[in-house]
C-alpha positions as CSV (number, residue, x, y, z in Angstrom):
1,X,12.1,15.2,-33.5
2,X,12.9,15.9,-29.5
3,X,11.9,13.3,-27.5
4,X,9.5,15.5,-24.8
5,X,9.0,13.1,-22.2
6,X,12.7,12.3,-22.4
7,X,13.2,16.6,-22.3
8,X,10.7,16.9,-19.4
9,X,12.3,13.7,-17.3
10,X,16.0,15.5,-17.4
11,X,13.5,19.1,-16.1
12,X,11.7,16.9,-13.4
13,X,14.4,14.3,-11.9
14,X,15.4,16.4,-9.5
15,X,12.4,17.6,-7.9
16,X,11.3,13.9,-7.6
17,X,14.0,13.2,-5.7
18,X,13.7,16.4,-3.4
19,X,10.1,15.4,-3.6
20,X,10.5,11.7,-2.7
21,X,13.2,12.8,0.6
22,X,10.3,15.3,2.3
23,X,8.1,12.3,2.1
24,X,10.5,9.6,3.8
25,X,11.4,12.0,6.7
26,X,7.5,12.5,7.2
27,X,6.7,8.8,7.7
28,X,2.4,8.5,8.4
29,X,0.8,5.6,8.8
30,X,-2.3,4.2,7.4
31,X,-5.1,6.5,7.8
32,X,-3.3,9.0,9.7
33,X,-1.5,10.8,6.8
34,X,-2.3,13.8,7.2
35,X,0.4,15.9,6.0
36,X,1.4,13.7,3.1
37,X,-2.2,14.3,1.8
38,X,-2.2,17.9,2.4
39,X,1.6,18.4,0.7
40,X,0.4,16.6,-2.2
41,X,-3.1,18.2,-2.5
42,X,-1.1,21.6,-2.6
43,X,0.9,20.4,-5.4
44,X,-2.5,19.3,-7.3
45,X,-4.7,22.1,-7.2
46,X,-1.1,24.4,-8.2
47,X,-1.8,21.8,-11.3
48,X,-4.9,22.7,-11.6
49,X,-6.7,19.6,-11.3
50,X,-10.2,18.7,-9.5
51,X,-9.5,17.6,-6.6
52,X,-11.5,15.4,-3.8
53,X,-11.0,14.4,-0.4
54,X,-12.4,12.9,3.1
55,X,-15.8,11.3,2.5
56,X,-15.7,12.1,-1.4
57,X,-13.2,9.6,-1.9
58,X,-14.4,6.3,0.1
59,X,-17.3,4.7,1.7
60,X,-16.1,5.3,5.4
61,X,-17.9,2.0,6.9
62,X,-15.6,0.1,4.3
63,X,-12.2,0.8,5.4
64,X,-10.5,-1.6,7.6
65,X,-8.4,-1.6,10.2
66,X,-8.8,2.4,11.5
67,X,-6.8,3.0,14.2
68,X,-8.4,3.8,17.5
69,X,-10.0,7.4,18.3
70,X,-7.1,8.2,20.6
71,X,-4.3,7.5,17.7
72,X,-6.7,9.4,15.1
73,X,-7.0,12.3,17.7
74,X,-2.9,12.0,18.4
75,X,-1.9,12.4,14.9
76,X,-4.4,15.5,14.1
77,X,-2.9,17.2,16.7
78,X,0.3,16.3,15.0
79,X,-0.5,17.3,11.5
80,X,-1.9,20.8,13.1
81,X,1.3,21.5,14.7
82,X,3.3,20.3,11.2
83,X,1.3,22.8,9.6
84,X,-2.0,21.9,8.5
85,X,-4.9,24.2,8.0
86,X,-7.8,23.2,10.6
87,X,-9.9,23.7,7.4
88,X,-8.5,21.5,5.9
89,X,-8.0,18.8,8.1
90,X,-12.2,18.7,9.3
91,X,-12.9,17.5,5.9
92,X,-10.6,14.0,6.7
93,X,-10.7,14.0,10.4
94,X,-10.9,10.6,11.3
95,X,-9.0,8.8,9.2
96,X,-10.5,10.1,5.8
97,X,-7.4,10.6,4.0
98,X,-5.5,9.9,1.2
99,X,-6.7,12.4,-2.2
100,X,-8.3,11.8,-5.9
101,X,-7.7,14.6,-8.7
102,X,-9.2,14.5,-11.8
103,X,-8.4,15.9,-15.1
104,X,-11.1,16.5,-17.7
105,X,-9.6,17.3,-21.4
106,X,-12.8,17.7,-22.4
107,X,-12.0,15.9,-25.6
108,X,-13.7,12.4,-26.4
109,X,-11.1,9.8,-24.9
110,X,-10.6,6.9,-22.7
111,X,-10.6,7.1,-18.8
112,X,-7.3,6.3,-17.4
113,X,-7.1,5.7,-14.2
114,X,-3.9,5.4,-11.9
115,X,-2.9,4.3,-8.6
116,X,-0.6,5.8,-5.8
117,X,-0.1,4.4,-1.9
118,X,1.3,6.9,0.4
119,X,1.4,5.4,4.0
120,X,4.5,4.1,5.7
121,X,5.1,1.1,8.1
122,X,5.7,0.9,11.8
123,X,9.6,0.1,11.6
124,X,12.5,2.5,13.3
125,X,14.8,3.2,10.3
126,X,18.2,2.4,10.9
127,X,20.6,4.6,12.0
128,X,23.7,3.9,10.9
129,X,26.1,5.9,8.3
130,X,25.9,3.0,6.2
131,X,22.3,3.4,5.5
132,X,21.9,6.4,2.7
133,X,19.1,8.5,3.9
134,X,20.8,8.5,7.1
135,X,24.0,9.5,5.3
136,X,22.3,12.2,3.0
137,X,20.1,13.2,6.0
138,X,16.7,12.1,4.6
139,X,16.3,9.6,7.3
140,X,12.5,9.1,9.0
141,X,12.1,11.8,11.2
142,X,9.5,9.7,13.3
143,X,11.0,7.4,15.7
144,X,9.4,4.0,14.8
145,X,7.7,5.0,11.7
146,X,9.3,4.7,8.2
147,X,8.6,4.9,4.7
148,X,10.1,1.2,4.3
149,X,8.5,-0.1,1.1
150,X,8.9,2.6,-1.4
151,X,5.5,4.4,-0.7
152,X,7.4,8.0,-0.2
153,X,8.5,6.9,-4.4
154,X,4.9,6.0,-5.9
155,X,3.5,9.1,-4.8
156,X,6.5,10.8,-6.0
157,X,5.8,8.9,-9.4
158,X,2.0,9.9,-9.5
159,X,3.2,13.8,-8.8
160,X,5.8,13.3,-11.8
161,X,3.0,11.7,-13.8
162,X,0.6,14.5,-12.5
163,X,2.9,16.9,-14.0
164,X,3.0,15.3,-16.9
165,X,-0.4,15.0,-17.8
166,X,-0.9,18.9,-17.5
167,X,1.8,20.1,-19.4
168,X,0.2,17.5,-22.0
169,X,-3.5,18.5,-21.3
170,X,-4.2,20.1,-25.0
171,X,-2.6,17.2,-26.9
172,X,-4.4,14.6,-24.6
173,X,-7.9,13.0,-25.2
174,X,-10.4,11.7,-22.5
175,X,-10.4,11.7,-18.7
176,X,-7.6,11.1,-16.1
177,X,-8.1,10.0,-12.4
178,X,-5.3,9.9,-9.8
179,X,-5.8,7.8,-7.2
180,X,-3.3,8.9,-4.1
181,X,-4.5,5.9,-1.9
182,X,-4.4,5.5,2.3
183,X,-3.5,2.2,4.4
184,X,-2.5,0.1,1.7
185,X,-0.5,-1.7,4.2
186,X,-2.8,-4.7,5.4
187,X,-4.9,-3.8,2.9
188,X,-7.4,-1.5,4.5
189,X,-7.7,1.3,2.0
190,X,-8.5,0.3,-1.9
191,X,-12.1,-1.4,-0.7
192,X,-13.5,1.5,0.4
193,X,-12.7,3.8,-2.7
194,X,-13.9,1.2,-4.6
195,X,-17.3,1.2,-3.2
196,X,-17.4,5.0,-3.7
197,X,-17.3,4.6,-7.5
198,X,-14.0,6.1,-8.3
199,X,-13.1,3.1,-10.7
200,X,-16.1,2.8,-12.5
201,X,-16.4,3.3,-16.1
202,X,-12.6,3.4,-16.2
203,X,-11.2,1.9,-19.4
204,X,-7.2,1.6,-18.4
205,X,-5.8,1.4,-15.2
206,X,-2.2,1.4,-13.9
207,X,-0.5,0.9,-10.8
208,X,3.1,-0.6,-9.9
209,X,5.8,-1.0,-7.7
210,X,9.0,0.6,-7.1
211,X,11.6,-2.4,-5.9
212,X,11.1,-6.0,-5.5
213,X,13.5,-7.2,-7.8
214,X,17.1,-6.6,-8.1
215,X,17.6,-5.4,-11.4
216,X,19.1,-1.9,-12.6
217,X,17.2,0.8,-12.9
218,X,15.4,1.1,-16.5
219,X,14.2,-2.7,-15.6
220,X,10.6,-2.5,-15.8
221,X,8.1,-5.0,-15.7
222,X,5.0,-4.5,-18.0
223,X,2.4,-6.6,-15.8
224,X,2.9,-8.6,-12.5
225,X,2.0,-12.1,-11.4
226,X,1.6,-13.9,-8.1
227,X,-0.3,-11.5,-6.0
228,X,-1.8,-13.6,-3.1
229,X,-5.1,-12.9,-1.5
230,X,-4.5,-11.8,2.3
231,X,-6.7,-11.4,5.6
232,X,-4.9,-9.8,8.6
233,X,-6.6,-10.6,12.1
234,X,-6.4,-9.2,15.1
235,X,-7.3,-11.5,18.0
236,X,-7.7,-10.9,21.7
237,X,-7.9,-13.6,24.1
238,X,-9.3,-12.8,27.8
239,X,-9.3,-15.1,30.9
240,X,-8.6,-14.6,34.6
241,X,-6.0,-13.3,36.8
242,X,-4.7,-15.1,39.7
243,X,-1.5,-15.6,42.2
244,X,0.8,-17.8,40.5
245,X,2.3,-19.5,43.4
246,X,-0.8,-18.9,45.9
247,X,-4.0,-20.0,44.0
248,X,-2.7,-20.9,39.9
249,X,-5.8,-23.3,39.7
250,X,-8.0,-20.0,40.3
251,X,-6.6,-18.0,37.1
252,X,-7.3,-18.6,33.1
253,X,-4.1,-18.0,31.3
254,X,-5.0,-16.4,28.3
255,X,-1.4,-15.8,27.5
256,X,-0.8,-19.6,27.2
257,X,-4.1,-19.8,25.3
258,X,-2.1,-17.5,22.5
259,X,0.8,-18.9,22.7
260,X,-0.6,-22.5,22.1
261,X,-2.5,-21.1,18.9
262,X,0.2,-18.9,17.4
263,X,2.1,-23.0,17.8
264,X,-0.7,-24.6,15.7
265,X,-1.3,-22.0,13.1
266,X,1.9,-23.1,12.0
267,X,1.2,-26.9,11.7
268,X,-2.2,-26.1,9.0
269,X,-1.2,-28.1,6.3
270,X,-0.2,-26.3,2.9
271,X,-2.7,-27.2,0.1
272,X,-2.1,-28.6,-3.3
273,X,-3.8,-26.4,-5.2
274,X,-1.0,-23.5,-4.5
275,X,0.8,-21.2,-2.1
276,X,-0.5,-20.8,1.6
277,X,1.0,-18.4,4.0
278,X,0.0,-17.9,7.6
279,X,1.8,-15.5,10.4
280,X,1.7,-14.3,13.6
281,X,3.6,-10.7,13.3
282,X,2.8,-9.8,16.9
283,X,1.9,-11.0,20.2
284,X,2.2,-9.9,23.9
285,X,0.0,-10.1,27.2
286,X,0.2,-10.7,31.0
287,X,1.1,-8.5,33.4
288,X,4.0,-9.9,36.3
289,X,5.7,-12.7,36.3
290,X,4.0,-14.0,39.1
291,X,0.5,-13.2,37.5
292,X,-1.6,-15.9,36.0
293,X,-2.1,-13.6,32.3
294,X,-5.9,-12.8,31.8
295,X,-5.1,-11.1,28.4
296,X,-3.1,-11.3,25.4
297,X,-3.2,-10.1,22.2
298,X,-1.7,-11.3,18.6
299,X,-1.7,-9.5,15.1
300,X,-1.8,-12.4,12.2
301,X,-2.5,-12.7,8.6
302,X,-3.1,-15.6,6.6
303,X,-2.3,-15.5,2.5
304,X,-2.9,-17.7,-0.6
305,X,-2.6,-17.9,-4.1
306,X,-6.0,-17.4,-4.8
307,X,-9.0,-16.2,-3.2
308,X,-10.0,-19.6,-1.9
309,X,-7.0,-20.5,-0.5
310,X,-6.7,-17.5,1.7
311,X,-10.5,-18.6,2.8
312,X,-9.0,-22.1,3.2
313,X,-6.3,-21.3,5.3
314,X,-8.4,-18.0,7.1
315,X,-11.2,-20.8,8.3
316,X,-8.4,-23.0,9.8
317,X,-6.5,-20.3,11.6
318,X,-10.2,-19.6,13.4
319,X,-10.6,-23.0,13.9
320,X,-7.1,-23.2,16.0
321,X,-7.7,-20.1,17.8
322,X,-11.2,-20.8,19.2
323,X,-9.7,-24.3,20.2
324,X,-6.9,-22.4,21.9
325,X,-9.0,-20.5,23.8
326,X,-11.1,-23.3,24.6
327,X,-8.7,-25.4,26.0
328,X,-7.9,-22.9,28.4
329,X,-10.7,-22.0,28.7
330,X,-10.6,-18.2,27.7
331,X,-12.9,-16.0,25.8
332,X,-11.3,-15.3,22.3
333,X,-12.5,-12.5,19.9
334,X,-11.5,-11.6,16.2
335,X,-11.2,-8.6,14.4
336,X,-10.9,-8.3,10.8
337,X,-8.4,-5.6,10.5
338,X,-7.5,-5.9,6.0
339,X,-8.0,-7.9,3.2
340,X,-6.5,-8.0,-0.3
341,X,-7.9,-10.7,-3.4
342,X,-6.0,-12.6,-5.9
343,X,-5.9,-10.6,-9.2
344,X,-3.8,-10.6,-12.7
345,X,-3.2,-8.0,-15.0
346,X,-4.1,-8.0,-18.5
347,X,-2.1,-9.9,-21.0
348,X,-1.6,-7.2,-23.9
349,X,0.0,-4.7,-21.6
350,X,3.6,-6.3,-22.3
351,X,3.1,-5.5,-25.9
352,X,1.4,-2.1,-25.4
353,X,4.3,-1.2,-22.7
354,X,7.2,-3.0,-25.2
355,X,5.5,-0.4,-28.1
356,X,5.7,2.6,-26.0
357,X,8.8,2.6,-24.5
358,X,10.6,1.8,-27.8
359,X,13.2,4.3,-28.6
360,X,13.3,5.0,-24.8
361,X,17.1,5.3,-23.9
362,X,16.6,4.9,-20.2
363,X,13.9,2.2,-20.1
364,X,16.5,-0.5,-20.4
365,X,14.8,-3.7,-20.4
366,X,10.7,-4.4,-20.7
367,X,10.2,-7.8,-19.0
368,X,6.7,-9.2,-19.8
369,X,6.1,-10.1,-15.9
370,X,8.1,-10.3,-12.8
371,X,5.8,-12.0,-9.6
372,X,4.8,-9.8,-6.9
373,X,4.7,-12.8,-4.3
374,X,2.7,-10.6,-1.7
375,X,-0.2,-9.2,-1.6
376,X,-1.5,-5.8,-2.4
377,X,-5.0,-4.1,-2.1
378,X,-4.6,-2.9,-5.6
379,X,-6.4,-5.9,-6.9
380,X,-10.2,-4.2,-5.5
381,X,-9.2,-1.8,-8.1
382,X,-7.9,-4.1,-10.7
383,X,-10.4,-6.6,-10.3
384,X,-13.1,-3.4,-10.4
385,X,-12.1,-2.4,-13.7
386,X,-12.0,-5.7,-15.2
387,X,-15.3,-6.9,-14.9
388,X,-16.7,-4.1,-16.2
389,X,-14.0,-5.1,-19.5
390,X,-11.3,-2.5,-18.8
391,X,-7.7,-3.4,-19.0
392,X,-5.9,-3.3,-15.7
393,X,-2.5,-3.7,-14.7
394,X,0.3,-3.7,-11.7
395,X,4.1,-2.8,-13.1
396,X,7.0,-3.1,-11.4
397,X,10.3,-0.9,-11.3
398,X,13.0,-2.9,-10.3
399,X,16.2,-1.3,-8.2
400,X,18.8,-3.2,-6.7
401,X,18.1,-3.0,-2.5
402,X,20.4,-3.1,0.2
403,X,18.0,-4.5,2.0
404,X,14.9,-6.1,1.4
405,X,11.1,-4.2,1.7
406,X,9.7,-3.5,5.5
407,X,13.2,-4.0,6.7
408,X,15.0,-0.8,8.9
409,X,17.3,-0.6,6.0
410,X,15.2,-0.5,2.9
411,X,16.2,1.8,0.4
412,X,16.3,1.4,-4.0
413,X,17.8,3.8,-6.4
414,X,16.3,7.0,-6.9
415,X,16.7,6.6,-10.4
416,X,13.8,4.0,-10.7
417,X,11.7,6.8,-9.6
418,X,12.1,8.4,-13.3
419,X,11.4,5.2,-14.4
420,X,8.0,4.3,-13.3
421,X,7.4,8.2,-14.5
422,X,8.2,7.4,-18.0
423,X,7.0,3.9,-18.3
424,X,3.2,5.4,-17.3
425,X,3.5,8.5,-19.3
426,X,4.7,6.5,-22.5
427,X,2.3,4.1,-22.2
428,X,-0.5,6.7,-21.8
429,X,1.2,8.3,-24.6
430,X,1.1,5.5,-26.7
431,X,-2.7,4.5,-25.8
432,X,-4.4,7.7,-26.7
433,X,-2.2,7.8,-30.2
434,X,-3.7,4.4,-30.7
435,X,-6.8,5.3,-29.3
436,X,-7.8,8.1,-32.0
């Protein structure tokens, strides 16, 4: 008997990969992707799916970390000019982006639901022959924006799976929800979909991760472990300008004030109970050299193994930077720009993922966990679905990397793309077989 997800892999490989280049030289950041959402949508409603956007898909108030009406306003303009329909983009102005679609077999089945991030980070992509999208001319087209964590490859995997799924429809049972999510980075974008309702009643959900580890591709993982709650900060500190050499005593230096705290965040001590992480990923203020600095401005995060450990080390870091600014005596003010929770998947997905992918001739290797050892805002969804007793879980497509994720030279093999494909179509496969 043909293998048909093997048959429509070899048919699909190569739009993937065309597919996964227009995405990395159209880099958007969080909340701003407004061409990535419109290019995908167009290949959803071609597949004939339900599809929602904008305030359908996310309780605005929710989402964290929106850039500022000027950026918004910026990159509207931009995705006008790249091609989108002003129709089109009034329904996510904003920042309401990011797409759901919906397939209904109209059969009795379980809900599946599945995850996709599609925003980039704010990294210049190297330029250097050595680097392959450079070489294949793929590279960023952006300057200092770059799809440097493997986002441009999920959504390419959720497409392929989209694809999938349709062709499949009339052999299919149940309902199936794709999730194409804004602003994962700093987790800003899962809460807010959450609240909307999308992943209620679902029985499975999927999500994964192209990357990570260095392992061929056809190395999967079937479930993930070590995802570490985050809270990103952003934290302004104001005090007084003055004439450094004519009247110092008359300023407040609010860029020592910074620097002193971004010092001490480092010296909270790391708790017994399991990993802490805290850092400061950005920093600048003053004015002149000869200016006593009445602002600065730092971008932090603090992360733990669990929920309370991230509160543990979150309540410190506020602790040291309202000292900071009172011992310079400086006005200090935080904004809570993300936040992801501790989560784990669901135990029996290693055997339900070892099941389906038996026979498979390019799913190599089905590890029953590989650790994610970041964080990911996946876990709202995850953690959604679990307490209402579905079964969750975060896989993980390994690829050897020449260089590690949210560097200028990321990059994995294109081949791992097919693989997360046909490690969630098996598995959905498998469960609606076993499902009845």
């Amino acid at each position: 008997m043909a293998d048909k997800i093997a048959e429509f892999l070899e048919r699909i490989e190569p739009s993937l990969v065309k597919q996964r280049r227009a995405l990395h030289r159209h880099p958007e950041l969080g909340f701003t992707e407004y061409v990535t959402t419109y290019e995908i949508s167009k290949q959803l409603e071609k597949l004939g799916y339900a599809l929602s956007h904008g305030h359908d898909i996310m309780v605005s108030q929710e989402r964290m970390g929106v850039p500022k009406q000027q950026e918004l306003e910026e990159n509207e303009e931009r995705a006008l000019e790249q091609g989108v329909p002003q129709e089109f983009l009034n329904v996510m102005k904003g920042g309401h982006t990011g797409v759901i679609a919906r397939m209904d077999t109209g059969r009795p089945g379980p809900h599946f639901a599945f995850r996709f991030d599609i925003d980039a980070l704010p990294i210049n992509e190297a330029e250097d022959p050595a680097h392959k999208p450079h070489e294949e001319q793929f590279i960023s087209e952006r300057p200092g924006v770059m799809h440097a964590c493997g986002h441009d490859g999920h959504a390419s995997i959720g497409l392929g799976v989209a694809n999938y799924l349709q062709e499949q429809k009339e052999q299919l049972n149940g309902t199936f929800t794709l999730i194409f999510q804004p602003a994962e980075e700093g987790g800003r974008g899962a809460k807010a979909i959450v609240k909307k309702g999308w992943l209620d009643g679902v029985d499975y959900f999927i999500s994964g991760h192209l990357g990570l580890h260095h392992f061929e591709p056809g190395v999967i993982a079937s479930s993930s472990t070590n995802f570490l709650a985050s809270s990103k900060l952003n934290v302004e500190f104001k005090g007084k300008s003055a004439h450094s050499g004519l009247e110092p005593n008359a300023g407040k230096n609010a860029l020592l004030a910074a620097s002193s705290a971004m010092l001490h965040l480092n010296t909270i001590p790391r708790h017994k109970d399991g990993a802490t992480r805290v850092n400061v990923g950005k920093m600048h203020g003053g004015s002149g050299r000869n200016i006593v600095a009445d602002y600065a401005y730092m971008e932090l995060e603090t992360r733990g193994a669990t929920n309370e450990l991230d509160r543990y080390m979150q309540e410190h870091a506020k602790r040291i930077l309202q000292a900071s600014a009172d011992l310079y005596d400086v006005q200090m003010t935080i904004e809570e720009m993300g936040q992801a929770i501790s989560a784990e998947s669901d135990p029996e997905w290693h055997d339900i993922v070892v099941e389906a992918c038996r026979g498979s001739e390019t799913i190599i290797e089905v590890k029953r966990n590989l650790p994610l050892g970041a964080s990911e805002d996946v876990t709202y969804m995850m953690d959604r679905v679990q307490e209402q007793g579905g079964k969750a879980t975060f896989m993980i497509f390994a690829s050897p990397l020449p260089a590690g994720h949210h560097h200028p030279y990321f990059d994995y093999e294109e081949k791992s793309i097919s693989a997360g494909v046909e490690a969630i179509t098996r598995t959905v496969d498998y469960l609606v077989r076993n499902n009845g």
